[in-house]
C-alpha positions in Angstrom: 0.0 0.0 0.0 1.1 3.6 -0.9 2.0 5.3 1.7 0.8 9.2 1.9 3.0 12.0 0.8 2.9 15.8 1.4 0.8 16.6 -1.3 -2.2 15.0 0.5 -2.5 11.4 -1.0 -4.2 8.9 0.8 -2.1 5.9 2.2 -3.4 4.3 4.9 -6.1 5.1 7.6 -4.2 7.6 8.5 -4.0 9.2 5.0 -8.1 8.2 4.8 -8.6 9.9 8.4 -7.1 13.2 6.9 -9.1 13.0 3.7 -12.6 12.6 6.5 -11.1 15.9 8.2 -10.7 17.9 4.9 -14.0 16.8 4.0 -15.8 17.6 7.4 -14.1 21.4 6.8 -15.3 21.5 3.9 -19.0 20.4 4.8 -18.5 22.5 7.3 -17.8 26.1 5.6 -20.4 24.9 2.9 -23.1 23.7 5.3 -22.4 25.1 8.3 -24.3 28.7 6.8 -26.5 26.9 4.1 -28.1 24.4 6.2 -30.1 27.5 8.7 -30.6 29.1 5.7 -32.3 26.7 4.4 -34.3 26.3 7.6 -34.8 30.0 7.7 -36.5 29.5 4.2 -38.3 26.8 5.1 -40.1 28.1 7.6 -41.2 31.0 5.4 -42.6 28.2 3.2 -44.5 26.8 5.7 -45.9 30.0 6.9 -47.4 30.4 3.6 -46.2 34.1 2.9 -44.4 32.0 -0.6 -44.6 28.4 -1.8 -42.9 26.4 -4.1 -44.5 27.7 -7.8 -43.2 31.0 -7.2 -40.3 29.5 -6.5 -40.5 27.4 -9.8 -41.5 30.7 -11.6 -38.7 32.0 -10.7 -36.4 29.7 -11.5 -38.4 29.0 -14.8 -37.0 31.5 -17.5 -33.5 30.5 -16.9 -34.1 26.7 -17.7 -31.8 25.4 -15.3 -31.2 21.8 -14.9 -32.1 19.7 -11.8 -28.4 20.1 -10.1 -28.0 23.7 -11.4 -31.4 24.9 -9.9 -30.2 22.7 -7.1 -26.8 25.1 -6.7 -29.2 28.2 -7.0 -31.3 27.1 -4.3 -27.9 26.9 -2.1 -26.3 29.6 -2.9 -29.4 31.5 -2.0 -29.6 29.2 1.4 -25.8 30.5 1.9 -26.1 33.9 2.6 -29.6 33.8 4.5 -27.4 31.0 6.6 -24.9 33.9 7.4 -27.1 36.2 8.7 -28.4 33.7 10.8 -25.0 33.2 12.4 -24.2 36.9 12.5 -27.4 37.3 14.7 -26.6 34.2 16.6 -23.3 36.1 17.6 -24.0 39.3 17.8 -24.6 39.3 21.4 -20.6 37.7 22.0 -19.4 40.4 19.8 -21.2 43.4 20.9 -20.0 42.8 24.7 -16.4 42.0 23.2 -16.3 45.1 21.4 -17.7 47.2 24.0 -14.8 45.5 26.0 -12.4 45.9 24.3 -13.3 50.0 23.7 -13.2 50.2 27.5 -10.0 48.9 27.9 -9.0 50.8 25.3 -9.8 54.0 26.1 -11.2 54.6 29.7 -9.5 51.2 31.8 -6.6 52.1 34.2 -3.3 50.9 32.4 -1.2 48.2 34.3 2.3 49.5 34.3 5.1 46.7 33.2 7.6 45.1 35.6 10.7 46.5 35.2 13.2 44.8 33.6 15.6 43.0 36.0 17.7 40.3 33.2 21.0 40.0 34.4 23.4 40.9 31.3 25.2 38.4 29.5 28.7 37.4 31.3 31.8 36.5 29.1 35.2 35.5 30.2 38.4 33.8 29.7 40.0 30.7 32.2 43.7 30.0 31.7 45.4 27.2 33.6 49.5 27.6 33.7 52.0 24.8 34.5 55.4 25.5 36.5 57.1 26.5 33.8 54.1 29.1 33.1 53.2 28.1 29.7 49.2 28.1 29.5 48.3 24.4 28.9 45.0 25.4 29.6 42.9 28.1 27.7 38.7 28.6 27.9 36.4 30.9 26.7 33.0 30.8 27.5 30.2 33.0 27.6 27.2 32.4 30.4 23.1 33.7 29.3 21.2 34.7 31.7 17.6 32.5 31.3 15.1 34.3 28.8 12.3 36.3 31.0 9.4 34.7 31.6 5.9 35.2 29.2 3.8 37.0 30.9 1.1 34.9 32.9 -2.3 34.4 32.0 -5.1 36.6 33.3 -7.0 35.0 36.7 -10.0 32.9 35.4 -13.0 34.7 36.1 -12.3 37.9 34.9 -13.0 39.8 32.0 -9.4 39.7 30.3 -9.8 35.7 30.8 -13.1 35.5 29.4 -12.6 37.7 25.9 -8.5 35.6 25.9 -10.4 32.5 25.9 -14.0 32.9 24.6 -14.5 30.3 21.3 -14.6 33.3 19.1 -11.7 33.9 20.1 -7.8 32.9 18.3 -5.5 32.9 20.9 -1.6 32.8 20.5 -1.3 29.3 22.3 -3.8 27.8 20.0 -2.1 29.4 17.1 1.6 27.6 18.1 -0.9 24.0 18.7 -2.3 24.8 15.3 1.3 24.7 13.8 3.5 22.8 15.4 0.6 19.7 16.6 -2.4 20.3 14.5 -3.9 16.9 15.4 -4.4 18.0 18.8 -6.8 20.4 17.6 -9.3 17.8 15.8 -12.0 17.4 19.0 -12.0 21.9 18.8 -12.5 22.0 15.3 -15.3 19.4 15.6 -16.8 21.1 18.5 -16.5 24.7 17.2 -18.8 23.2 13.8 -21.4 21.5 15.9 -21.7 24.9 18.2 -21.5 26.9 14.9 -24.7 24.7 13.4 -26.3 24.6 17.0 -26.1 28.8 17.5 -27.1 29.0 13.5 -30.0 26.5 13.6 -31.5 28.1 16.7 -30.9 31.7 15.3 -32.7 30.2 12.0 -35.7 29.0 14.0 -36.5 31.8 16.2 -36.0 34.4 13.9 -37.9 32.7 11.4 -41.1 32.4 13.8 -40.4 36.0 14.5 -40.2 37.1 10.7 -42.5 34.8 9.2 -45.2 34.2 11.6 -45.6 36.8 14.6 -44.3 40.3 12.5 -44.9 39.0 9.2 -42.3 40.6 7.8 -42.4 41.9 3.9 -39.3 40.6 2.4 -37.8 44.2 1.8 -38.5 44.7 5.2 -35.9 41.2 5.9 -33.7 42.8 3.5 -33.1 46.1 5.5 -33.1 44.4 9.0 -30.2 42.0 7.5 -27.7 44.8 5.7 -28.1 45.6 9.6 -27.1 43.0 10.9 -24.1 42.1 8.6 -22.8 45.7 9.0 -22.9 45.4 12.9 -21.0 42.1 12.2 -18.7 44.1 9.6 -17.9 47.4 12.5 -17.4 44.7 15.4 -15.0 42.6 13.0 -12.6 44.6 12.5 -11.1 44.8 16.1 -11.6 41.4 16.5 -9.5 40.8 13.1 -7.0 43.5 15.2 -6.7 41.1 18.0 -6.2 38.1 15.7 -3.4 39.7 13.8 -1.8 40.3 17.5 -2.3 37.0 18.5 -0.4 35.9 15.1 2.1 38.1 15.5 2.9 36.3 19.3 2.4 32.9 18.0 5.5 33.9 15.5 7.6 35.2 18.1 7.1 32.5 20.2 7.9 29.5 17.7 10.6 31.6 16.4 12.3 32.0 19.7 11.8 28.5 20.2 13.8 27.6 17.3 16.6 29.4 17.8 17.0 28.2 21.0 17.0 24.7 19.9 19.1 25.8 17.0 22.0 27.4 19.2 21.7 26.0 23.0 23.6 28.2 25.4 26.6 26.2 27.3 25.6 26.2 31.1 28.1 27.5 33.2 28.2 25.1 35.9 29.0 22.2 33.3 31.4 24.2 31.8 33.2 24.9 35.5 33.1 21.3 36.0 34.9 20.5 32.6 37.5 22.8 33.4 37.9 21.9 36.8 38.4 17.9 35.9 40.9 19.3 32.8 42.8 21.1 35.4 43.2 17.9 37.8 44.0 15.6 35.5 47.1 18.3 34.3 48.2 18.5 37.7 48.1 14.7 38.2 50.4 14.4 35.1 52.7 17.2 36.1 53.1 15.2 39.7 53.7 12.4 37.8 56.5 14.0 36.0 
């Protein structure tokens, strides 16, 4: 049996489990919006306000075949499906927004430790015989240790709530995401099912709400959803701020990482040690002598 490559080629289950994970994203980002659309729709049909020969009608003077009309009828489900889920979430994003503006602009600011690193300590060890010819000659160079990341807000407070709320891409998720990725199969999985669940729900309620309690004209749907997208649209963009921030730490942090495992500092005591067993076993030789 083949075994799988870089390129994505199935060899093995392990190959055919990747393949199923592609597959469920892909499901995922096509049905995870199109599926409460659909539902959305579909309780306007039942409500009566349209039924399925207007829909036909409409469809009619473009002659479409079965799977085309079929496409149509999805990529109309797709955008009523993301309304859905920017309704679903506006609540999340509204308080994270409002948040994030008060720590912005009125929240006391925290002032940062100072810096207390020792600096780096270089040196030179010579070792002379009788004589006072140097048989012995070090150089060596001791690091002090890198200063600790900063620690994670207390759980319970606001800082820890908008760090690790599901909306949320934070810089330790980001390093998983590229160094382990598997780890982050169950997540993805859950994030989908809470995606549909909060989409589904939006779908149904506001579909009662539209379809069979306001009775809503479908201009009237139209105006309420620009809304709703554009609220989505203003509360985006500092949330795509914070995810460029968390990118930006994820880098740092896997890029210090390998350069520490690409030049390891000697330790000093080890070093000491070497020098110190070097230097005995000189003198033993010279008492030999």
């Amino acid at each position: 049996m083949a075994d799988s490559s870089s390129d994505g080629s199935v060899g093995g289950w392990p190959g055919v489990f990747d393949q199923i994970n592609k597959t469920f994203n892909l499901v995922r980002d096509a049905f995870g919006y199109a599926l409460p659309g659909g539902a959305f729709l579909g309780i306007g049909l039942l409500s009566g306000q349209f039924n399925l020969w207007q829909v036909r009608n409409l469809l009619a003077p473009y002659q479409l075949p079965a799977w085309a009309a079929f496409l149509a009828i999805v990529a109309i489900c797709y955008p009523v499906g993301t309304v859905m889920a920017a309704l679903a979430y506006m609540p999340f994003m509204l308080v994270k927004n409002g948040y994030w503006i008060w720590k912005r602009h009125w929240a006391t600011p925290v002032p940062a430790p100072a810096a207390t690193q020792a600096p780096e300590i270089q040196g030179h060890i010579e070792h002379h015989d009788r004589t006072g010819r140097v048989d012995i000659s070090e150089d060596f160079i001791v690091r002090p240790p890198a200063a600790p990341d900063p620690a994670d807000p207390p759980d319970g407070s606001w800082a820890a709530w908008l760090l690790y709320h599901p909306t949320e891409v934070a810089p330790r998720t980001m390093e998983i995401r590229c160094q382990t990725p598997k780890l982050l199969d169950t997540l993805d999985r859950r994030e989908t099912l809470t995606l549909l669940a909060a989409s589904m729900s939006s779908a149904f309620f506001y579909g009662w709400v539209a379809f069979f309690w306001l009775q809503l004209h479908f201009r009237t749907m139209i105006v309420l959803a620009a809304i709703a997208t554009y609220i989505q649209f203003l509360t985006g963009l500092p949330h795509l701020r914070r995810v460029t921030q968390a990118t930006y730490a994820a880098d740092k942090t896997i890029s210090k990482k390998a350069a520490k495992d690409s030049t390891e500092s000697p330790d000093f005591s080890q070093l000491m040690g070497a020098l110190i067993q070097a230097a005995t076993d000189a003198l033993k030789k010279i008492g030999q002598t």
